[in-house]
C-alpha positions in Angstrom: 62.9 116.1 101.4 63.0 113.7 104.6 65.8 116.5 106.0 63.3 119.2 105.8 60.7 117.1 107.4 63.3 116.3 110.5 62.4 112.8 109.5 66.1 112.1 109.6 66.6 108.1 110.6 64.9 108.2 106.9 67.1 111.0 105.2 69.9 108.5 107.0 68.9 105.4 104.9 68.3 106.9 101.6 72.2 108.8 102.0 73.2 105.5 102.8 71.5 103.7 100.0 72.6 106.9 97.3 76.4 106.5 98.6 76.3 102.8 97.7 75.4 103.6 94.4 77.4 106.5 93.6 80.4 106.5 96.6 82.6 109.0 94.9 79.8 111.8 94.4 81.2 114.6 96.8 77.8 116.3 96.6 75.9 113.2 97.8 78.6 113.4 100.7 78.3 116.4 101.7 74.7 116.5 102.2 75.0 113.2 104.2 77.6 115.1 106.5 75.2 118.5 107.4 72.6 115.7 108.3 75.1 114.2 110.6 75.9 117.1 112.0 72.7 118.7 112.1 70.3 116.4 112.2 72.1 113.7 114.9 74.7 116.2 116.0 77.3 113.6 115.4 80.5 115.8 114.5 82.9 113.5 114.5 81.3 111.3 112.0 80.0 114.4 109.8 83.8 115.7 109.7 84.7 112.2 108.2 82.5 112.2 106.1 83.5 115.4 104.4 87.1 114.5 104.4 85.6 112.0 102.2 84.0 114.5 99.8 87.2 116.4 99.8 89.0 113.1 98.2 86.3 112.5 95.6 86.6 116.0 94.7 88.9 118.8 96.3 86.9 121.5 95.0 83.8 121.0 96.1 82.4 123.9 96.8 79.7 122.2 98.7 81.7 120.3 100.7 84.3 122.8 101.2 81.7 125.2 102.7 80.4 122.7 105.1 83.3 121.2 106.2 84.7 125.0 107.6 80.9 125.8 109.1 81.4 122.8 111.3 85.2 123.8 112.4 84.0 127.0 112.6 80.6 126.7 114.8 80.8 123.0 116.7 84.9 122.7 116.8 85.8 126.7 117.0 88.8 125.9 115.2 88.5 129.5 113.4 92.2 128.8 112.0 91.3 125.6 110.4 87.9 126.8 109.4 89.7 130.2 107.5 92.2 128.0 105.4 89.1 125.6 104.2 87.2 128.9 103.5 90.2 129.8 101.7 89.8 127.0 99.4 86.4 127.4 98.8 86.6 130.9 97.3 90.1 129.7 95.2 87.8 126.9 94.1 85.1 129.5 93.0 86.0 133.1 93.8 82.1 134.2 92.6 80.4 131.7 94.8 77.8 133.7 96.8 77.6 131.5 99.9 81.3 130.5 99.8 82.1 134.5 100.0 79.3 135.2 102.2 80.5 132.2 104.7 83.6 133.2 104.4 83.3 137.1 105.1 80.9 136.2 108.0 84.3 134.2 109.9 86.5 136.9 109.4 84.2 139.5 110.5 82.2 138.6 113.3 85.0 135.4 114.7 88.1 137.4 114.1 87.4 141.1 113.1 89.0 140.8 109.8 87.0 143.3 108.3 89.3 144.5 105.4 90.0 141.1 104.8 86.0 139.8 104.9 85.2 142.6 102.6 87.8 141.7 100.5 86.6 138.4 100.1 83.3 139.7 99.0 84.8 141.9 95.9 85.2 139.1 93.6 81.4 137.8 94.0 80.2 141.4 93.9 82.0 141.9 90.6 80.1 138.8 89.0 76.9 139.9 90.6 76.8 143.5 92.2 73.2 143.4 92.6 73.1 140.0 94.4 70.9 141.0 97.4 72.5 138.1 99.5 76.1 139.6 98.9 74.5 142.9 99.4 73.3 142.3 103.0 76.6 140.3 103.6 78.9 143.5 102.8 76.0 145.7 104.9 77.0 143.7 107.9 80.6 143.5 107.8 80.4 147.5 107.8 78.2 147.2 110.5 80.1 145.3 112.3 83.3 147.5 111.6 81.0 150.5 113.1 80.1 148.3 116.1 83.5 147.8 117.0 84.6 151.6 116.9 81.6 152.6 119.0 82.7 149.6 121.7 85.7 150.5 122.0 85.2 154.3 121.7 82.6 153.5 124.7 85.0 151.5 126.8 88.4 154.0 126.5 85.8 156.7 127.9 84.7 154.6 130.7 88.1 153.7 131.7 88.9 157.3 131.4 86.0 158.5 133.3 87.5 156.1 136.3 91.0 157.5 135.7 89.7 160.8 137.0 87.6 159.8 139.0 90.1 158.4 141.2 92.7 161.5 141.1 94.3 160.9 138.0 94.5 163.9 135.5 91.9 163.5 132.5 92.3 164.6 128.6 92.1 168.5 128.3 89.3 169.4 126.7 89.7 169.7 123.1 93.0 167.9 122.8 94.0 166.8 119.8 93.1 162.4 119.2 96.5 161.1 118.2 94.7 157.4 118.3 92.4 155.5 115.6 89.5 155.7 116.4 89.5 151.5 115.8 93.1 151.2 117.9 91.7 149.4 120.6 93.4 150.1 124.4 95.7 147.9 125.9 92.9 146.4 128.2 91.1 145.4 125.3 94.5 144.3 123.5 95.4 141.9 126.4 91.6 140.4 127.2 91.3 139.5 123.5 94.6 137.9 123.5 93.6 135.5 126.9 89.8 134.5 125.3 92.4 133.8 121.5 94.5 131.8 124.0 91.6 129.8 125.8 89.7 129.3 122.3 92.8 127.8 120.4 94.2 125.9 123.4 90.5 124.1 123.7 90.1 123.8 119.8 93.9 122.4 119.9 92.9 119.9 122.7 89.9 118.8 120.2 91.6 118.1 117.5 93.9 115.7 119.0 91.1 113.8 120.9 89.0 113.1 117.9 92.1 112.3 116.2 93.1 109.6 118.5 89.6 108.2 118.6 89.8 107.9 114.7 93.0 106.4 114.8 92.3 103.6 117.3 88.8 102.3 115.3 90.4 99.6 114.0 92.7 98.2 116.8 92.3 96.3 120.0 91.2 99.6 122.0 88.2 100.3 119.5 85.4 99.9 122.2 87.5 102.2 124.7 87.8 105.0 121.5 84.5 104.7 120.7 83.7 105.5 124.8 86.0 108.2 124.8 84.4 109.8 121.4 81.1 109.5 123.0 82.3 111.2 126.3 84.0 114.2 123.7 81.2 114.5 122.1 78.9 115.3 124.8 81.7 117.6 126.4 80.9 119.3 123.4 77.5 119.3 123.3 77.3 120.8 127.1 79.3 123.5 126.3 77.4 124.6 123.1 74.3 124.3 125.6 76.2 126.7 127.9 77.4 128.9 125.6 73.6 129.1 124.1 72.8 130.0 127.4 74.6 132.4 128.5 74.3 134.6 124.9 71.5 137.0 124.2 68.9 135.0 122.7 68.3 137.7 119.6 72.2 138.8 119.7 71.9 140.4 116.3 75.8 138.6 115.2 73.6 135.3 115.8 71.0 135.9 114.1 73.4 137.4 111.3 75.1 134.1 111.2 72.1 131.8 111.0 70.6 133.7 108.3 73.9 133.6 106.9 74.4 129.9 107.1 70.5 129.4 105.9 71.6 131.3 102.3 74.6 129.7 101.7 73.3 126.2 102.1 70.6 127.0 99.8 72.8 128.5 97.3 
């Protein structure tokens, strides 16, 4: 109740007071992480936290589901995020948010869309009338259309600009010998440099909050808690940048976030 309200340095206390009480409930944890993360925006501690939830109970669904939307939207470790989807689906393959979270990571952060609506089958099966899983299959199809049309849209630009500097075009009606999906080898090479950039930066995040966690209990504790600080806010400005610089109704955002509002709920 105090979450909804934003009055979070409450919400803080009562977690606190509820996981003195009952410090193996991985529900209880879980809930205490999203209001680190959201509410304060601490990461580092919400990820802890969760790790906690995992040990009380390894298949919480919950917890599991939380844990990957943090990797996946504050870390962009989609990797790490994918295999702790993975487990949330194993844990309960007819979950709707944990299939709906999970389809939303493969479609719209990897284009995985066999594999995201594949993830969706087993939840359909329990409930093919589930308007949530309905909407969540609607968009990975979407999606899959998007994609052709992009890159149908950029191979004709790039061969508009062949001919137009003196090289010979495609004969009119020649046969397509492509997929229409096949993307060109622009396209290849581009999404292989921002893959690069992502997992070299998610790589370099990992091992900083790891150190910091490791060095809380020695000598260097007040420089690990300074460096934490100074990662976080790294983090922060680049999530500010990134907000920035994105259409502010991108339809794949608002896709997400409606996504992310279900599954919670769920």
């Amino acid at each position: 109740e105090y979450s909804v309200k934003k009055n979070y340095t409450k919400a803080d206390t009562l977690y606190r007071e509820a996981i003195r009480l009952v410090p193996s409930d991985a529900g209880v944890l879980a809930n205490y992480g999203q209001l680190q993360s959201e509410g304060f925006r601490n990461y580092s501690f919400s990820e802890a936290i969760y790790k906690r939830a995992l040990v009380a109970d390894p298949s919480s669904v919950v917890a599991l589901c939380s844990y990957a939307a943090l990797l996946e939207d504050h870390f962009l470790d989609y990797a790490a995020a994918q295999k702790i989807y993975q487990r949330a689906v194993e844990a309960d393959p007819t979950h709707v948010g944990a299939a709906c979270q999970y389809a939303s990571l493969l479609s719209t952060a990897q284009g995985k869309f066999d594999e995201a609506e594949a993830a969706l089958k087993p939840a359909l099966k329990s409930e093919p009338r589930n308007p949530d899983l309905l909407e969540c299959l609607s968009n990975v199809r979407a999606k899959r259309k998007q994609r052709m049309l992009r890159n149908q849209s950029t191979d004709d630009f790039v061969n508009g600009l062949t001919g137009f500097a003196g090289m010979p075009l495609k004969c009119e009606g020649q046969e397509e010998t492509e997929d229409a999906e096949k993307p060109s080898q622009t396209q290849i090479q581009a999404r292989k440099e921002l893959e690069r950039r992502r997992l070299a930066r998610a790589k370099a995040s990992r091992r900083a909050r790891s150190g910091c966690m490791k060095n809380k209990d020695d000598s260097h504790a007040a420089e690990a808690a300074e460096k934490m600080a100074q990662l976080l806010l790294q983090e922060e400005e680049e999530e500010r940048a990134r907000s920035l610089s994105a259409p502010k109704d991108s339809p794949e955002q608002m896709d997400r976030m409606q996504t992310r509002s279900r599954s919670m709920s769920t």
